[in-house]
C-alpha positions as a Markdown table, in Angstrom:
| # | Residue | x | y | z |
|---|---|---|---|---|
| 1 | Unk | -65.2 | -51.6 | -41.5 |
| 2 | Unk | -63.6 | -50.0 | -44.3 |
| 3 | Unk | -66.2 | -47.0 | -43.6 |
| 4 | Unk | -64.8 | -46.5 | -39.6 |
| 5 | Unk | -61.4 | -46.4 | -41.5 |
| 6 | Unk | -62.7 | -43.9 | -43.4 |
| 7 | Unk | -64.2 | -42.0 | -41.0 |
| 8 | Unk | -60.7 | -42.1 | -38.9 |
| 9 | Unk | -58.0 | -41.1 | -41.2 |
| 10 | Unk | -60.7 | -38.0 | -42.2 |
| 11 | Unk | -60.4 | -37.1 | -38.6 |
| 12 | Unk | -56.9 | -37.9 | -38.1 |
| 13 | Unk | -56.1 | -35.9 | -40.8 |
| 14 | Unk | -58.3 | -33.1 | -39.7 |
| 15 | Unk | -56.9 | -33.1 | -35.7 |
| 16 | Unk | -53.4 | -32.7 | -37.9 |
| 17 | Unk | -54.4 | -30.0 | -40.1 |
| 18 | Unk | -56.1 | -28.1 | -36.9 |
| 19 | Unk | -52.5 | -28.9 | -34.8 |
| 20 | Unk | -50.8 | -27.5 | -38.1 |
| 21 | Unk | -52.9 | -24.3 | -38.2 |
| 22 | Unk | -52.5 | -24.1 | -34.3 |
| 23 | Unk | -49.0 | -23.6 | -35.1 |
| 24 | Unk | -49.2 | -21.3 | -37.9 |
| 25 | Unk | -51.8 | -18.9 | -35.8 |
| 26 | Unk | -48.7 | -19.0 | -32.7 |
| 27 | Unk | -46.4 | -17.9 | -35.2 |
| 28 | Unk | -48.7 | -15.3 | -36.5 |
| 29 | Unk | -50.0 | -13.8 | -33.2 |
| 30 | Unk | -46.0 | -13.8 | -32.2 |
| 31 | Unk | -44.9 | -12.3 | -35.6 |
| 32 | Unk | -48.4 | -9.5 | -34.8 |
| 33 | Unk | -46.8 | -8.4 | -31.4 |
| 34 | Unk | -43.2 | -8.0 | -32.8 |
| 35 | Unk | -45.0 | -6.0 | -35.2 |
| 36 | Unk | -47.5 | -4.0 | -32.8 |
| 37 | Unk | -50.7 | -5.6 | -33.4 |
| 38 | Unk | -51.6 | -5.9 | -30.0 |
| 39 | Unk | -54.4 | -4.0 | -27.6 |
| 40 | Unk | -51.6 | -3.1 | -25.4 |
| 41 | Unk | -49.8 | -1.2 | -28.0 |
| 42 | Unk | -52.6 | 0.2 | -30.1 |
| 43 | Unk | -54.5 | 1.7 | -27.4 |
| 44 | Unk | -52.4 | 4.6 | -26.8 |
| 45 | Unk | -51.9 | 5.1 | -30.7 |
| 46 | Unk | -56.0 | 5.6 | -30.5 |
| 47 | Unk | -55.7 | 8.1 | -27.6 |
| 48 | Unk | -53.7 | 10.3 | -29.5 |
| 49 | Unk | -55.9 | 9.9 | -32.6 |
| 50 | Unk | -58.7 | 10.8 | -30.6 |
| 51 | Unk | -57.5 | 13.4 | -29.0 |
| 52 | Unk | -56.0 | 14.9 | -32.1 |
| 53 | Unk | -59.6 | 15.3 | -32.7 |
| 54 | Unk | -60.8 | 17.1 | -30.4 |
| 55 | Unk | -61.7 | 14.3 | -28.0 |
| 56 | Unk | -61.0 | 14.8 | -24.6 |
| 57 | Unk | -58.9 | 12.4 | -22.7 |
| 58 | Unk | -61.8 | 11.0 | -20.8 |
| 59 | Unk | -63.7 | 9.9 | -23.5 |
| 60 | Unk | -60.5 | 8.9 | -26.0 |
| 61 | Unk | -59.2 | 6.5 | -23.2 |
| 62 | Unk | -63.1 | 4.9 | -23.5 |
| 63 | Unk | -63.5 | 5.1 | -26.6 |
| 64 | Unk | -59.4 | 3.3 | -27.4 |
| 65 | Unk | -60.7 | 0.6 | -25.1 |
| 66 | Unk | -63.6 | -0.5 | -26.2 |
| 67 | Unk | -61.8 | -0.4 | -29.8 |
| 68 | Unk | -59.5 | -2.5 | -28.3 |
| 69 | Unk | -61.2 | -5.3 | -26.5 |
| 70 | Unk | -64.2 | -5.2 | -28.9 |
| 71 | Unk | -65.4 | -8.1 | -30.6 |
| 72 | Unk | -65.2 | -6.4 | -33.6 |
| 73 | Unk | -61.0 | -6.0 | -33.2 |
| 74 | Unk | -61.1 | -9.1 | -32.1 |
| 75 | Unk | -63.0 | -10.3 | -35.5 |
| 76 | Unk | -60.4 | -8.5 | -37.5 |
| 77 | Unk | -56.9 | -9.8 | -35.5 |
| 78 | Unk | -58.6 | -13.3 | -36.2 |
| 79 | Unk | -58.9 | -12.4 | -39.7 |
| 80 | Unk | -55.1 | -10.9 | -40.2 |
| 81 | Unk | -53.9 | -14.4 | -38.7 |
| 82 | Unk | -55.5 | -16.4 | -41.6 |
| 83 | Unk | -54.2 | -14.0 | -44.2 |
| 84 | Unk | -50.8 | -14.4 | -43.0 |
| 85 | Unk | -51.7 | -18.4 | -42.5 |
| 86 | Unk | -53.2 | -18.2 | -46.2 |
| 87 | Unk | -49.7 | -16.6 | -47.4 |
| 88 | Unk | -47.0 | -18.2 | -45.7 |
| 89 | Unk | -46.1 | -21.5 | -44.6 |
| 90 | Unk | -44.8 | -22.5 | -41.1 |
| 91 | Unk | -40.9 | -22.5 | -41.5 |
| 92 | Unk | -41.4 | -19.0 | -43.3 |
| 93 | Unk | -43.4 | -17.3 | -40.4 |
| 94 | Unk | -40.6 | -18.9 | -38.3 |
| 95 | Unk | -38.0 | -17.3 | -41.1 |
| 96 | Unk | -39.9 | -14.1 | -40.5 |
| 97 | Unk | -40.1 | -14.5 | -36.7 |
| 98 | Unk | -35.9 | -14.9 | -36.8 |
| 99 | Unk | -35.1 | -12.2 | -39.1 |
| 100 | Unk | -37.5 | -9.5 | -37.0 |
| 101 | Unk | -34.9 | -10.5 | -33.6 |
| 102 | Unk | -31.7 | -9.8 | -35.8 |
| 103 | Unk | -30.6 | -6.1 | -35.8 |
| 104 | Unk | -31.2 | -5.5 | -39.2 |
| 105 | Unk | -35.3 | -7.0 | -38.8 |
| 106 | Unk | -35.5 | -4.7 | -35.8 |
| 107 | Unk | -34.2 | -1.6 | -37.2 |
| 108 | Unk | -37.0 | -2.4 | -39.8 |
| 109 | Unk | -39.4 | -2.7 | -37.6 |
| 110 | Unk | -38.3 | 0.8 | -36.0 |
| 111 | Unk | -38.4 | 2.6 | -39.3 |
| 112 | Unk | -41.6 | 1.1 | -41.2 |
| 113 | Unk | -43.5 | 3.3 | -39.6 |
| 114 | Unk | -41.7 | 6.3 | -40.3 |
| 115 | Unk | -41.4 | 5.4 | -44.0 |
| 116 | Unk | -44.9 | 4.6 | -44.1 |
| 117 | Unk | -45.5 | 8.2 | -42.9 |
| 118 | Unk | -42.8 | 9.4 | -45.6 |
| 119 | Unk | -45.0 | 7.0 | -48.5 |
| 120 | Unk | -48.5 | 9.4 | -47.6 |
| 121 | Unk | -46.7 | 12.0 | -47.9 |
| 122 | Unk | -45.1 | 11.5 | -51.0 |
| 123 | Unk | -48.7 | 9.9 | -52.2 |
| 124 | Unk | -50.8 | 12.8 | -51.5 |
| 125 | Unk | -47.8 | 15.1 | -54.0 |
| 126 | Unk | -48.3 | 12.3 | -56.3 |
| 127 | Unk | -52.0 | 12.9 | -56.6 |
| 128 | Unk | -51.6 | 16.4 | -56.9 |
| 129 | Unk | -49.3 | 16.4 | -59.6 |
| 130 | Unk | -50.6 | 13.5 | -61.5 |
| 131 | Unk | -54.2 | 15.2 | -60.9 |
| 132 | Unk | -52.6 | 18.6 | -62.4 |
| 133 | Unk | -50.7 | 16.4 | -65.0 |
| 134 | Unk | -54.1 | 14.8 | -66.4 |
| 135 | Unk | -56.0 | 17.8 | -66.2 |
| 136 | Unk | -53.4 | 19.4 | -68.8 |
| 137 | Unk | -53.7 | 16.3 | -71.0 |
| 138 | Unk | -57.5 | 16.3 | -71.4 |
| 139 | Unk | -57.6 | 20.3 | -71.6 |
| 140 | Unk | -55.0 | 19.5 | -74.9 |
| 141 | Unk | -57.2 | 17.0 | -76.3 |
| 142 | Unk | -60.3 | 19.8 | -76.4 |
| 143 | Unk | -57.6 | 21.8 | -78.1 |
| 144 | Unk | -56.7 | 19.0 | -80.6 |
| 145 | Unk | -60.6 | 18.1 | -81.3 |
């Protein structure tokens, strides 16, 4: 008897923790759409980026869709979902989900992007100088030694 109890509160308690993370991964796939993640909006981000290759538009509209709907896309949207599971709890994806409809959260969302932009930028002068900046400091040390 007391090993059918056992057996039930491990899958009552499982059914709960599976409802729980059911929860958490609605949150998540909402809080990814606010935020872009979605086939529909990445596709025409991968046509450009093709084309910007060289591509041509035949083949870049192929090639963004099978991106898209491939198992390996959907392998890694499965795999953002737990992060974001693994990092937050359910009233703060909620939090997150209420701050991104206010006018400051989507005003955010608008200029992310552009300030991610800005943050290469300012990362590839960074390397440069800190790249010139080191090679002084070891060309000094030959003169030192």
């Amino acid at each position: 008897m007391k090993r059918i109890l056992l057996i039930l509160m491990f899958a009552c308690s499982t059914l709960m923790m599976q409802a729980k993370s059911d929860d958490q991964s609605e949150l998540v796939q909402k809080l990814l759409e606010i935020n872009s993640l979605t086939s529909e909006k990445i596709k025409p981000i991968l046509i450009e980026a093709f084309k910007n290759q060289g591509i041509s538009n035949e083949i870049s509209e192929i090639l963004a869709d099978k991106v898209v709907t491939g198992e390996a896309f959907a392998k890694y949207k499965m795999k953002v979902v737990q992060l974001y599971i693994d990092r937050f709890t359910e009233s703060e994806l909620q939090e997150l989900l209420q701050f991104y409809e206010t006018k400051l959260g989507k005003r955010m969302l608008e200029e992310l992007p552009k300030i991610a932009v800005g943050l290469s930028s300012l990362s590839i002068e960074y390397e440069k100088e800190l790249t010139e900046e080191l090679t002084n400091f070891f060309e000094a040390l030959k003169i030192i030694e």
